[in-house]
N, C-alpha and C positions, 0 to 999 in steps of 0.2 A: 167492304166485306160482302162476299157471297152468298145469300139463302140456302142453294141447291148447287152443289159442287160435283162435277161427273167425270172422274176418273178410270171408269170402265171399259176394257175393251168395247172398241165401235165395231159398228155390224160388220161391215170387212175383214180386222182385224179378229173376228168371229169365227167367219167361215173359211179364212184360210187354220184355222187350229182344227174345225171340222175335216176339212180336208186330208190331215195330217194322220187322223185314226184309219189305221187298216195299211198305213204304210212301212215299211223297214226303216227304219231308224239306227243309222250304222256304227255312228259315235257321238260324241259330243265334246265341245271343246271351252275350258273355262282356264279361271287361275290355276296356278300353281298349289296346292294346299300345304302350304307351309307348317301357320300356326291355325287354320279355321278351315269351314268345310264351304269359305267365303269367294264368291266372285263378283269383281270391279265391274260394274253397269252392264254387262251382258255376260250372255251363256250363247255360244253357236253350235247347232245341229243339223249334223250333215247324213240323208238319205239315198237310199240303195240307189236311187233313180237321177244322182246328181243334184238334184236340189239342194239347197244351204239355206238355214232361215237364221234368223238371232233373234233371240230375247232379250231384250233391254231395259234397263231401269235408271233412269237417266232424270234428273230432276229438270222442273219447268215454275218458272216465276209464275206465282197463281197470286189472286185475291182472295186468301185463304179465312180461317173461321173465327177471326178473332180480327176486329175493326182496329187495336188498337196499334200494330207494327205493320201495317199496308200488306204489302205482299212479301208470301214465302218461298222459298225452292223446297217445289213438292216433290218426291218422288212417284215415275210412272210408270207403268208395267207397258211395253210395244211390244207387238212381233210384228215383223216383216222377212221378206226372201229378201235376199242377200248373194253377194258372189262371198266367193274363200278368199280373203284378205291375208290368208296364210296365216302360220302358228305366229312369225314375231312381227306383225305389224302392230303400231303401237297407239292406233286411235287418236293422234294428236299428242298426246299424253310423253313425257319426256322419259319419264320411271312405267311405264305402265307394268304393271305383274306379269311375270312368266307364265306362259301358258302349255297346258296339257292337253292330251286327247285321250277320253275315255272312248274305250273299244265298249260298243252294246250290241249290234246285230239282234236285234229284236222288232218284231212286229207289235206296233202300238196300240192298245185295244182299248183304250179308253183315254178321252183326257180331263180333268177335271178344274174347273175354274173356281178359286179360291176369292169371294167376295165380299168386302168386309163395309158393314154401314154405321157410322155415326153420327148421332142427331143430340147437339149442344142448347142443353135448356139454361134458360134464368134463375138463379136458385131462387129469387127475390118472389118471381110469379109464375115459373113453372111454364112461360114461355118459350117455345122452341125461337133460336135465334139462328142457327145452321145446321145443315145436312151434309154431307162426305160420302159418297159411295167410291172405293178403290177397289180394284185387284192387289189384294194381298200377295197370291201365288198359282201355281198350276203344279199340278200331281200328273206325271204324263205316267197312265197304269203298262204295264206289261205283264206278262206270262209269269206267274209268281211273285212279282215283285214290283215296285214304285219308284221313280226318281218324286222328288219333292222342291220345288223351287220358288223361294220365297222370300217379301224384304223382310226388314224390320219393323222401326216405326215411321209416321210419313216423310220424316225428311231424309232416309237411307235409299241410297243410292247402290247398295252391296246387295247380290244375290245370293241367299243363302241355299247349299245342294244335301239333301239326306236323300238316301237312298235306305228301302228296307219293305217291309211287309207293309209297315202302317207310319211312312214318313215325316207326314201331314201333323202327326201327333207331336211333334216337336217344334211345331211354331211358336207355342205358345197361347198365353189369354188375351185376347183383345184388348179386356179392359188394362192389361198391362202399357200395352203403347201410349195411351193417353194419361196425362197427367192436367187435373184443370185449376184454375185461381179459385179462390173464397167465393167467387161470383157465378161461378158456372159448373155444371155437372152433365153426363152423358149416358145417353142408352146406346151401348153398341150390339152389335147383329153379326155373325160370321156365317157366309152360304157355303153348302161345296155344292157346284153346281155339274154335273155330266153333260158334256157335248155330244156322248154316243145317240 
C-alpha cells in the first residue's frame, strides 16, 4: 500500500490545457447518448487550427489505499494531441459505442481543473494511513456557458458530459464516492482549480 498516491495532471500534461485557453474549439466527439450523458474512456476535441487532442480515462494497476487486496485498476484522467482516428474506429474494443460529433465553434476562455484529495485515517488512533490526490474533472468555460466532464468514483473508467451555466454542480459529493470498513474513515477535499 501507498502513503502518497498522485494521480494529478503532470506539469506537461498542464500546460498543454493552458494552451488550449483563447483557442476555437470546433466540436467534440464522444459516445452516442443513448441512455446517459456517458462516454467510454475518452472524449476527442478538435480545433479551428487543426489540432485534435483526447481526454482519456482509462484505468491503471496502482498500489492503492488499502494493504489488504494489493493492487487496483484506478481510473486516470490524460490529455494528449492526438491525430482523428475518425468517428468508427473502435480503440481495440470489438462493441466499442457509437460515436457523435458535437458542433461548438466557440473560443475557450477559461479551463478549470476539477481536484479531488482523500486522506484514510485509523479509526482505532486517528492515524493517517493514506493520501489520494486525483482529477476528478475539467469545466472547459465558454461565452455563456460550460461543458463539465467528469468520472465517477476511482475505479470508473466512463466520462461523464453536462453542459449548462453551472455544470460542475452535478458531480456530486465527494464523500459520496467513498465507502470505508469499521476500521477506517476519511477527510475529503474538492479544488476547482483556473488555469486562466
Amino acid at each position: 500500500m501507498q502513503n502518497k498516491i498522485n494521480k494529478l495532471f503532470t506539469k506537461p500534461e498542464e500546460t498543454l490545457l493552458k494552451t488550449l485557453i483563447g483557442k476555437t474549439l470546433i466540436k467534440i466527439r464522444h459516445d452516442r447518448f443513448d441512455y446517459s450523458t456517458v462516454s467510454f474512456l475518452r472524449v476527442t476535441f478538435f480545433f479551428e487550427n487543426g489540432e485534435v487532442y483526447e481526454l482519456e480515462n482509462s484505468t491503471e494497476p496502482t498500489d492503492f489505499m488499502w494493504d489488504d487486496y494489493g493492487e487496483e485498476d484506478v481510473a486516470v484522467f490524460k490529455i494528449h494531441k492526438t491525430e482523428d482516428k475518425g468517428i468508427n474506429y473502435n480503440y481495440g474494443f470489438d462493441n466499442y459505442p457509437s460515436q457523435i460529433e458535437m458542433p461548438i465553434n466557440e473560443t475557450i476562455k477559461d479551463i478549470v481543473v476539477i481536484e479531488d484529495n482523500v486522506k484514510s485515517f485509523d479509526k482505532a488512533n486517528n492515524n493517517l494511513i493514506s493520501e489520494y490526490d486525483y482529477v476528478k474533472g475539467l469545466v472547459v468555460v465558454f461565452d455563456g456557458y460550460k461543458y463539465c466532464f467528469h468520472r465517477g468514483p476511482w475505479f470508473s473508467d466512463d466520462i461523464v458530459i453536462n453542459r449548462g451555466e453551472t455544470p460542475e454542480t452535478k458531480i456530486g459529493n465527494i464523500d459520496d464516492d467513498w465507502e470505508w470498513g469499521e476500521d477506517r474513515y476519511s477527510v475529503n477535499t474538492r479544488t476547482f482549480r483556473s488555469l486562466k
